[in-house]
N, C-alpha and C positions, 0 to 999 in steps of 0.2 A: 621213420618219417613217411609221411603219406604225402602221395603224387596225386592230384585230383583232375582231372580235365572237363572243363564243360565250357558250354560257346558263350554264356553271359556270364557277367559282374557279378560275384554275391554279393548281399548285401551288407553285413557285416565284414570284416577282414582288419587283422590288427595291422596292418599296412599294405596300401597299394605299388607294387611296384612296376614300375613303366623302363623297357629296356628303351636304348639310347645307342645309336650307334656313335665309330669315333668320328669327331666333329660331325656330330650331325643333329644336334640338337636342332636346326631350322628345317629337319624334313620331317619332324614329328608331327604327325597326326593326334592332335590332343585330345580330339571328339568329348568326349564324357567326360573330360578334364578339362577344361578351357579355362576353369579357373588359374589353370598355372602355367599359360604361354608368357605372359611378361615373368613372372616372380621369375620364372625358369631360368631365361635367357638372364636377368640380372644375376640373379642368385650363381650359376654355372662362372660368370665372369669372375665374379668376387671372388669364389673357392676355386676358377682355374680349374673345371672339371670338364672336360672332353670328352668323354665318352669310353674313354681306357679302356678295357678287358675287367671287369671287376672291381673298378672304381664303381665310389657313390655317390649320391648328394642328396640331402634330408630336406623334406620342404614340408608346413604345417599349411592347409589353406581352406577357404571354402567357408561355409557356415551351414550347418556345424565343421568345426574345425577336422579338417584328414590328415594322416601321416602320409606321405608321399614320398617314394625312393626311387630319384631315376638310377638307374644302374646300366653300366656301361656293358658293350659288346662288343666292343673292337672292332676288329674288321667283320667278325661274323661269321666267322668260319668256327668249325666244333671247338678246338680247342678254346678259340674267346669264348664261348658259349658255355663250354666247363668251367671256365676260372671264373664266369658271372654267376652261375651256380653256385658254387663253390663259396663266392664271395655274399653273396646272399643269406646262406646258413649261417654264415658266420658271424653276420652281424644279428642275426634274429635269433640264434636255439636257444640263449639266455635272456632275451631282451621280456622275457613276460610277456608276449605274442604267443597265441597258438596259434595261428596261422596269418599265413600273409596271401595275398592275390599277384601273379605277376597281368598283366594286359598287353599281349602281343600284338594287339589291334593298332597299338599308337605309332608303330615300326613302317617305313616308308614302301617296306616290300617284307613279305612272308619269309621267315628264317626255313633252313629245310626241316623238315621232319626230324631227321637224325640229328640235328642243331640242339632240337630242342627236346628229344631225348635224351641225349647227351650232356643236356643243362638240367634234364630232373635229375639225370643219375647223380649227377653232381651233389645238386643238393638234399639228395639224401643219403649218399654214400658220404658227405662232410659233416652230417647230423650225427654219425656214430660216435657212442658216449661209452667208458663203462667204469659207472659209479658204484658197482657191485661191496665196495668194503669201505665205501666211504662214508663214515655213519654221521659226519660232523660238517657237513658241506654246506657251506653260507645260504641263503637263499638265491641271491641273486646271483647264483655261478651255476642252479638248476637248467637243465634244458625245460625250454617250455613248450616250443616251436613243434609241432606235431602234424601240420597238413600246410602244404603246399600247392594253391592253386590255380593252374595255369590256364587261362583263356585266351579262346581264337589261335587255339593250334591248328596248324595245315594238317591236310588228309595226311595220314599214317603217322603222326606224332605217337598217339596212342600204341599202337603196332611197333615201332620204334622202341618205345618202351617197355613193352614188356619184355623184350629180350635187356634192357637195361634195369629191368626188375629183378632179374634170373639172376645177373650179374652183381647185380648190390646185396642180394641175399650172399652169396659167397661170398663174397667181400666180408662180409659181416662175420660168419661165422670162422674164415682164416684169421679176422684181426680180434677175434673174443679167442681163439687156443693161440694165438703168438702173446696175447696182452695176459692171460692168467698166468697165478703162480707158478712154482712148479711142486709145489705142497700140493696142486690141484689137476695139474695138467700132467701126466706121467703117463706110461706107455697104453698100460690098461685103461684111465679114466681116458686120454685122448680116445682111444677107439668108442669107446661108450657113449662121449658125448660127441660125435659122428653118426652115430648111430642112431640116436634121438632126431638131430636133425637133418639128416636122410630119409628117416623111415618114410614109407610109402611113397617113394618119387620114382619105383623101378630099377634101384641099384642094386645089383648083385654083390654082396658083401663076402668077401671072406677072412678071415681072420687066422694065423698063424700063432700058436706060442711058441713058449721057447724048446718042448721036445719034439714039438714037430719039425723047428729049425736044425735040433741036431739031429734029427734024421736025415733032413735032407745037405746035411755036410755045410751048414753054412756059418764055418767057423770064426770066419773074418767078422762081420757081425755080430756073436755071441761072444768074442775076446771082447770086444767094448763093452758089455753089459754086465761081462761076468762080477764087477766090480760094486755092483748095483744092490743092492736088497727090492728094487722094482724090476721087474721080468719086462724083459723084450719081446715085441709083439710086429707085427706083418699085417698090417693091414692093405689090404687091395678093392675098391671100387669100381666094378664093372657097367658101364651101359652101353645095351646094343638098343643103338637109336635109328642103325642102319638096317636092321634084321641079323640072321644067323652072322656064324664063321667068328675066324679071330679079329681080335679087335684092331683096326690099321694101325691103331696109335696108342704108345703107354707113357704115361706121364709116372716118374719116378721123382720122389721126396723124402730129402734127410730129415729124420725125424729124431733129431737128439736133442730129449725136452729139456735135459740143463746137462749141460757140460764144464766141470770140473777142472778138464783137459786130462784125469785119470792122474795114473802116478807122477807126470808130466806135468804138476800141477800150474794153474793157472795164478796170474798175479792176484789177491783179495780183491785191490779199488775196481771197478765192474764186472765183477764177474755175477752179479745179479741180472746183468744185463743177457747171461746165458741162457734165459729162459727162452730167450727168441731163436735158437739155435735150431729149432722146428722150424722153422720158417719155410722150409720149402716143401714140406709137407703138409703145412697150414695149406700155401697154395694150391696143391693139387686137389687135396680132399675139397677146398672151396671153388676150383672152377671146375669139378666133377660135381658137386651140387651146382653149379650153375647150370654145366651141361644137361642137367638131368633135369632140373626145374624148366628149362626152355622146349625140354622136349628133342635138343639137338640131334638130326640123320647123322650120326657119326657112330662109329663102334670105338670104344675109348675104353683103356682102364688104366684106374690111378692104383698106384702101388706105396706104400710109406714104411719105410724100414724106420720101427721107434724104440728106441734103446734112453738110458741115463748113462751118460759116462763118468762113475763116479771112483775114489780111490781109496778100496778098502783094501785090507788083509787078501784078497782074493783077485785083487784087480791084475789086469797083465801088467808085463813089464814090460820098459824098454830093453831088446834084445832077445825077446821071444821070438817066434814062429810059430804060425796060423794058419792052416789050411780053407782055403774059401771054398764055397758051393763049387766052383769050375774045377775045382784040382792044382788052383795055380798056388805054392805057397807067399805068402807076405814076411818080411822080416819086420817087425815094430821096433821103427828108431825111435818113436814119437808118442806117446799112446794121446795126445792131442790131436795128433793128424787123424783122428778117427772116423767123419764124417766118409771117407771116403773108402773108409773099410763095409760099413753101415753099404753104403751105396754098391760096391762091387758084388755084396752076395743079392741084393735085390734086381741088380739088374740081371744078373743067372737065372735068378727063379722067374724074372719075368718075362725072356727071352725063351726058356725050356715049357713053361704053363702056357704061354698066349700067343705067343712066337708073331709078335708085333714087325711092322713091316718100319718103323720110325721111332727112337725112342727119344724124349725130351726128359733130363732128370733136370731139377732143382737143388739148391742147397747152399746153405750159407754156409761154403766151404776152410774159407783161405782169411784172414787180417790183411794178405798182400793186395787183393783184391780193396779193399777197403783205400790202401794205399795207393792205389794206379787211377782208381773210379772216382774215391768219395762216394757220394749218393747221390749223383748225377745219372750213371749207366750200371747195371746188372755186366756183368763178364757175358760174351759167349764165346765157346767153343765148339765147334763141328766137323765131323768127317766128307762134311755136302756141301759145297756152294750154294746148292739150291735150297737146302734147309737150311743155313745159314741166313739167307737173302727173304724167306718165307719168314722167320721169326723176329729178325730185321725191320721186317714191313709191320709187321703184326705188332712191335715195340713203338715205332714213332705214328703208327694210328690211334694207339690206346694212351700215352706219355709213358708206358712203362718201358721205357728207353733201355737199348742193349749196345754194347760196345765187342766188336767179334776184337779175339786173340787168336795167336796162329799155336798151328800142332803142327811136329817136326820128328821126324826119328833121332834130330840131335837131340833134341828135348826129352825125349825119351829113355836114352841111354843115361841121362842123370839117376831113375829110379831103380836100374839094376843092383842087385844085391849077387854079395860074394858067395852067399850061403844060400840062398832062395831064389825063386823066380823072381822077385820086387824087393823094394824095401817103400815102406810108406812115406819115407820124404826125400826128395832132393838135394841138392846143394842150398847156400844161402841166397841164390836167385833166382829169377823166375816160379815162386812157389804157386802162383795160380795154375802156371803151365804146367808145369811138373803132377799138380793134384789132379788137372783135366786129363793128362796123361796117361795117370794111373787107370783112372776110371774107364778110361779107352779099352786097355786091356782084357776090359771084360765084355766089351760088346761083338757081338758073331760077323762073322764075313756075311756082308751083303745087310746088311742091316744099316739105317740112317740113323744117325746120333748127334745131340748136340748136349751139352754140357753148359745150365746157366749160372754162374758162380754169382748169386745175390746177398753177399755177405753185408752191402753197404746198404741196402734197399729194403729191407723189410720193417725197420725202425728208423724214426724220423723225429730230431729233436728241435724241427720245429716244423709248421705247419703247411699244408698244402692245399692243393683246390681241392682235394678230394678226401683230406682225412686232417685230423688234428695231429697234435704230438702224439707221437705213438706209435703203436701198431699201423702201417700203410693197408697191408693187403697187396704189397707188390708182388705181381705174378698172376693171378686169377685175370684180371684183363688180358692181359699179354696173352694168356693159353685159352681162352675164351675167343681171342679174334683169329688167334692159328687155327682157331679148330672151323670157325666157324667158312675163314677163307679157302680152307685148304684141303677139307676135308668132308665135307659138307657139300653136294650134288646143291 
């Protein structure tokens, strides 16, 4: 979707839309509209339209005949401003429109800049489609809606946006590897097509296979793959956006492109749905292309452990033991509980390569999570108040909302094993905490960590101001405004 900004009216446009704030249909400045001050006011009564957060109301007037949408703003604060976005695309990316006009001019007072970057992002991060295999698609279900443009934006709307540009590209490219098959999306082609859409933006790439992992001891990891006929791969994105030295911050993402659950097997009814089980290394590789398209003063690198957990002749068992990159061994009660084997040798090699002063991993870890949240809040977990309270802020700025859980040494003594350092699952309770737990184990003294368990948040089956059914892109905002608030001179 294309963001346009310019100070007058085109002339054509498949509809004009005129924001509205709530109840305030009588402070609108109609100017170049004045055909529709009475229609307005009648019309709004009849449909009971106020001004809502992304309510509508359709009106034909003039001669020649216009399509006109006032569209509601709420109070007028960003979020109403995303769900008016939001709600705009939504009505138009099929309507046989390629473009509509919004007129900020008709509004009783200038929205901020950030408002109304925040309302392009909107409606172009809710434009995202992927009709990639759909050879038989009606016509009037096409998207047609293709430019978007916004007049009589205040000073830095523009400016505002293009860092919401940065943002909608990563977006895009987290919710096209969580939305592909997993025929298409596997350890290998994920890296590849990262790679494609990275090239040239300045990210230092490296890439791990699987005898490089077992050199460097990273067995907990490679028991989840062993099982696979697709090879496990390490991928890590670096950008020094700050200059030299290590990078302050590593974003770490489970990358398990479909999961099985391994010999553990999973019930049949959704387990197609395990393709999103990447999801938090969707996130990272997408707000590492954010950061890197904005140009972000930040030293960052994303790290994504990507395995298949599949259950052949060769897969582990439950009752094995596994040795990880640290030396600690794992007893496997679970080979489901695997995510967080994946997670433990990445966060070693990411702490011994880059030796990060803060680490954030990702992952759709836990079902219990699923059960505490819904897809309301993202889990966290932290060894920082402060880090805890920074990703906090950084969740109800962006809507990508987080709910902190506590960590406890009680909690901890659940994971001990008779035989080994750990075992990978706990008791029958608390299994979010017990999985945060585990993962703890592997972060170094003096290092800040927080653990976001988004098992419920990365698919969405039904719709939002910011994405269709499907693929969300939960996570790339969220790590986009920590980065931007917290790290970033």
């Amino acid at each position: 979707m294309q963001i346009k900004f310019q100070p007058t009216l085109p002339e054509t446009a498949g509809a004009m839309i005129l924001p509205v704030g709530k109840d305030g249909l009588d402070r609108v400045s109609w100017g170049a509209h004045d055909v529709l001050g009475a229609l307005a006011s009648t019309a709004a009564t009849a449909s009971r339209f106020t001004g809502e957060a992304g309510s509508t109301l359709e009106l034909f007037a003039g001669d020649p005949v216009r399509h006109f949408v006032l569209l509601g703003t709420g109070g007028g604060d960003e979020p109403d401003w995303e769900k008016a976005g939001g709600a705009l695309t939504a009505r138009f990316l099929a309507s046989g429109a390629t473009a509509v006009a919004v007129d900020l001019s008709t509004l009783p007072a200038a929205p901020t800049a950030k408002a109304v970057a925040r309302f392009a992002a909107a409606a172009a991060q809710r434009g995202w489609h992927h009709h990639a295999y759909r050879t038989k698609l009606p016509e009037k279900s096409k998207p047609t809606l293709t430019q978007v443009v916004v007049v009589g934006a205040p000073d830095g709307a523009e400016q505002a946006w293009a860092h919401q540009f940065a943002v909608t590209g990563g977006l895009a490219l987290t919710r096209t590897l969580v939305t592909e098959p997993p025929n298409v999306i596997y350890p290998e082609s994920f890296v590849a097509h990262v790679r494609a859409e990275v090239e040239g933006l300045g990210l230092e790439i490296t890439v791990l296979d699987e005898a490089a992992m077992a050199e460097l001891g990273m067995g907990a990891l490679l028991g989840v793959s062993q099982g696979s006929a697709r090879e496990a791969q390490v991928l890590a994105l670096k950008w020094n956006g700050a200059g030299g030295g290590d990078p302050a911050l590593a974003l770490v993402g489970k990358g398990v492109t479909f999961d099985t659950g391994g010999i553990s097997l999973k019930p049949g009814p959704g387990m197609e749905d395990m393709k999103w089980d990447m999801g938090g290394a969707g996130a990272v590789v997408g707000a590492m292309k954010a950061l890197a398209t904005r140009k972000a003063k930040a030293n960052v690198v994303g790290v994504c452990g990507l395995v298949e957990n599949m259950p052949d002749g060769a897969a582990q068992r439950p009752g094995d033991v596994v040795t990880s990159m640290s030396e600690q061994t794992i007893e496997i009660l679970n080979t489901d509980a695997e995510g967080r084997l994946v997670l433990a040798d990445i966060m070693t090699w990411v702490q011994r390569t880059h030796r990060p002063g803060t680490i954030v991993d990702l992952a759709t870890l836990t079902g219990a999570m699923i059960v505490s949240l819904g897809s309301e809040h993202g889990g966290l977990f932290a060894n920082d108040d402060a880090l805890a309270d920074q990703l906090l802020a950084a969740g109800l700025a962006t809507g990508d909302k987080l709910w902190r859980f506590p960590l406890s040494p009680a909690y901890d003594k659940m994971i001990d094993s008779p035989i080994a350092d750990m075992k990978n699952i706990g008791g029958k309770g608390a299994g979010s905490i017990t999985a945060a737990q585990f993962i703890g184990r592997f972060v170094e003294e003096g290092v800040r960590w927080a653990h976001l368990d988004i098992a419920g948040m990365v698919w969405a089956d039904k719709a939002g101001s910011t994405y269709d059914k499907g693929a969300t892109g939960y996570g790339v905002r969220l790590l986009d405004r920590f980065v931007a608030d917290n790290f970033e001179g």
